[in-house]
C-alpha positions as CSV (number, residue, x, y, z in Angstrom):
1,X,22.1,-41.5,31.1
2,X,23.7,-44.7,30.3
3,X,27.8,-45.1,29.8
4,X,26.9,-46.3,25.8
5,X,24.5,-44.0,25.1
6,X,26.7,-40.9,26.5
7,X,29.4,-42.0,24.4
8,X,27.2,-42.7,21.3
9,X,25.8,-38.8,22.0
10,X,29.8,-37.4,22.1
11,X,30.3,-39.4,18.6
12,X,27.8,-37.9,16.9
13,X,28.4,-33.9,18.1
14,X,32.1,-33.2,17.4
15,X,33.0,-30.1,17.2
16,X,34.9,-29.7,13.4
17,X,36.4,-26.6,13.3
18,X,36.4,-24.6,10.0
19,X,38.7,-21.6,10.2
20,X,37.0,-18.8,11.8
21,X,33.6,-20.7,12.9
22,X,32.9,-24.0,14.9
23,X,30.5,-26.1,13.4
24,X,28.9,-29.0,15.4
25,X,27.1,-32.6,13.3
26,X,25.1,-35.1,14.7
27,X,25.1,-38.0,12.1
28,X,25.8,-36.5,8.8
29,X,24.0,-33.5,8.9
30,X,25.0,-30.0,10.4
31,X,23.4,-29.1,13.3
32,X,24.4,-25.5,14.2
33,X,27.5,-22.7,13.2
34,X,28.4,-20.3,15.3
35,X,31.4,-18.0,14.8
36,X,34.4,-18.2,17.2
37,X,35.7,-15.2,19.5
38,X,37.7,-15.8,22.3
39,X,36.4,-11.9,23.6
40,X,34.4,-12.1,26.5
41,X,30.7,-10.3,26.2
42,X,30.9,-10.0,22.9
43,X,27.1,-10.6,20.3
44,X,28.3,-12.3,17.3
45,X,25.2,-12.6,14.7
46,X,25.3,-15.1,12.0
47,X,24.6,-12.9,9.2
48,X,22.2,-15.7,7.4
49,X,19.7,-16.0,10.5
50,X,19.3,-11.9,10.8
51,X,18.4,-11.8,6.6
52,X,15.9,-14.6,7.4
53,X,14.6,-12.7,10.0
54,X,14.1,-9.4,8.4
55,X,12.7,-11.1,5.0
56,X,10.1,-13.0,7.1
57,X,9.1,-9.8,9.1
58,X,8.7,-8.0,5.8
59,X,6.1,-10.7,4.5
60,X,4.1,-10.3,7.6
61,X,4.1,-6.7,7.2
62,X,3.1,-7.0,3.9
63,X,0.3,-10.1,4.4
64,X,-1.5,-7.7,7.7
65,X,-1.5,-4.2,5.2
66,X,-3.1,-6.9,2.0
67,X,-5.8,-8.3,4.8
68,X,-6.4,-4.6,6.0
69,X,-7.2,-3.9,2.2
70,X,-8.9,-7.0,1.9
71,X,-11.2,-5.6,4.6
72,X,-12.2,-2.4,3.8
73,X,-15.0,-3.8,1.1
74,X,-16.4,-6.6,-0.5
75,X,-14.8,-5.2,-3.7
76,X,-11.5,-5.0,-2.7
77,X,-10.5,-8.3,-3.8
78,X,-11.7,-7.8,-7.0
79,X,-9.8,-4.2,-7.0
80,X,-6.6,-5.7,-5.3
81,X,-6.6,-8.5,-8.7
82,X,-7.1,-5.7,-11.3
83,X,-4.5,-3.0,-9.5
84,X,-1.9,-6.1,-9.4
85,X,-2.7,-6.8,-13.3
86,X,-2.3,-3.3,-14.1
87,X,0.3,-1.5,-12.1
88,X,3.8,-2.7,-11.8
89,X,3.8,-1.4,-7.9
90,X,0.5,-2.4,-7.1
91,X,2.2,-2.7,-2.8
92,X,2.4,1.3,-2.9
93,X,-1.1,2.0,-3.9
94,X,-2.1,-0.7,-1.6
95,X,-0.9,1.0,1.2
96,X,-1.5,4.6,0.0
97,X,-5.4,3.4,0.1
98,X,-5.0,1.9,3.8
99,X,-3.4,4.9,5.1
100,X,-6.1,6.1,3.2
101,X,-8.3,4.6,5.2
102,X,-6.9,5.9,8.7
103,X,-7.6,9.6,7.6
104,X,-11.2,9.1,6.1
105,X,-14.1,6.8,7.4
106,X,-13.9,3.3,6.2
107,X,-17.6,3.4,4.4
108,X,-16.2,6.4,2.6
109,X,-13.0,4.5,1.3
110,X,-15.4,1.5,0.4
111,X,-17.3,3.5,-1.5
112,X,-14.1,5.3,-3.5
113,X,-13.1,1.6,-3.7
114,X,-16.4,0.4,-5.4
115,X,-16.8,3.3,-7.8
116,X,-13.2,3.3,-9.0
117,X,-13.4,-0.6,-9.4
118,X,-17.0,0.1,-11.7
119,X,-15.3,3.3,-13.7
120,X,-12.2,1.0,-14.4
121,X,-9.6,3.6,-12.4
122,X,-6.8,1.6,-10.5
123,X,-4.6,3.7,-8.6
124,X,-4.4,5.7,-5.0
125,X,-4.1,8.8,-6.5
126,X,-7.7,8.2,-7.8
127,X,-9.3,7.1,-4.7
128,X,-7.4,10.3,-2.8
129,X,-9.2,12.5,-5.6
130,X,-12.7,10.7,-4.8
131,X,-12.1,11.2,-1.6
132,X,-11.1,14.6,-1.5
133,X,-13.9,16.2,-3.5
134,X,-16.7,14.4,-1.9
135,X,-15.2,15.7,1.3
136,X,-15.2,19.3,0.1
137,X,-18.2,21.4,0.8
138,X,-19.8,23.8,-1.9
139,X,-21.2,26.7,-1.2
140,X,-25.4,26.1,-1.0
141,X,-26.9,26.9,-4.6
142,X,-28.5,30.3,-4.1
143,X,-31.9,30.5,-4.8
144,X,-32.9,30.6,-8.6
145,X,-33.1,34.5,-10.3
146,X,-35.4,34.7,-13.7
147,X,-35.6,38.1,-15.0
148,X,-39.1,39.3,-16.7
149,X,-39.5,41.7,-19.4
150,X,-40.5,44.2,-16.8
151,X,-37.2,44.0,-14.7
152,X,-35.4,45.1,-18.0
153,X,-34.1,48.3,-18.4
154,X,-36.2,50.7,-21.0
155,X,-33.2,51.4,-23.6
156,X,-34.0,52.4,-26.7
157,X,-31.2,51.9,-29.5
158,X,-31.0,53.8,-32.6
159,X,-31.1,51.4,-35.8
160,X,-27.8,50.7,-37.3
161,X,-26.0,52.1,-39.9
162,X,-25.5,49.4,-42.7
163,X,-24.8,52.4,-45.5
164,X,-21.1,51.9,-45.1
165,X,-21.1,48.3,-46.6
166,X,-23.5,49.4,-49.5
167,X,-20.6,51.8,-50.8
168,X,-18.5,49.5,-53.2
């Protein structure tokens, strides 16, 4: 490096101190801010960066569980628009029907999906209800048992009495 351009380069990044942090410019505009310790081995975390962090880990979290949705049917778009309209925590039922998803087979989810979006139903609980009776198995209809007069049982009946309502 030149002699000029090194001192042009220690100009511009002073270190300004500010109580308990060091801040370093180049030009007019801050460059970075780190807290002081004079402790050896010791992690000092700028509060600001580790709240970017974690809110930019959250949307990622949140944009891979809406493009798993997404791919579970062509529908689900359509679903995902009316479940946002209509429920204020349309994120819960949007991960209820993913996880959904991991217990049954994904055409069977698709299909919930698609029926509940045709019958107008936007929730999780519905799709778990779909899901859970057409995973149920009946009992297999026995076969059919008509009774003929000659199957009845030969009772005879004496007439009723009807003389005690006559009797005013």
């Amino acid at each position: 490096m030149k002699p000029n351009t090194q001192k042009k380069t220690e100009k511009l990044l002073k270190p300004l101190s500010i109580f308990s942090r060091q801040a370093h410019y180049a030009g007019e505009g801050l460059v970075t801010e780190h807290v002081r310790s004079y402790e050896r081995h010791l992690d000092i975390e700028h509060p600001d960066h580790v709240a970017v962090l974690v809110h930019e880990r959250h949307q990622a979290r949140q944009q891979h569980l809406l493009l798993r949705f997404l791919a579970l049917s062509p529908q689900a778009g359509a679903y995902h628009g009316q479940l946002a309209e209509r429920r204020l925590n349309s994120r819960h039922h949007v991960q209820k029907i993913v996880a959904l998803s991991e217990i049954y087979p994904a055409q069977l989810v698709a299909r919930a999906l698609e029926d509940a979006h045709q019958l107008g139903a936007y929730s999780c609980e519905y799709i778990a209800n779909l899901l859970e009776q057409r995973g149920r198995c009946l009992p297999e209809a026995g076969a059919l048992h008509l009774t003929r007069q000659s199957d009845l049982l030969e009772l005879e009946l004496p007439p009723p009495d009807l003389s005690i309502y006559q009797s005013t």
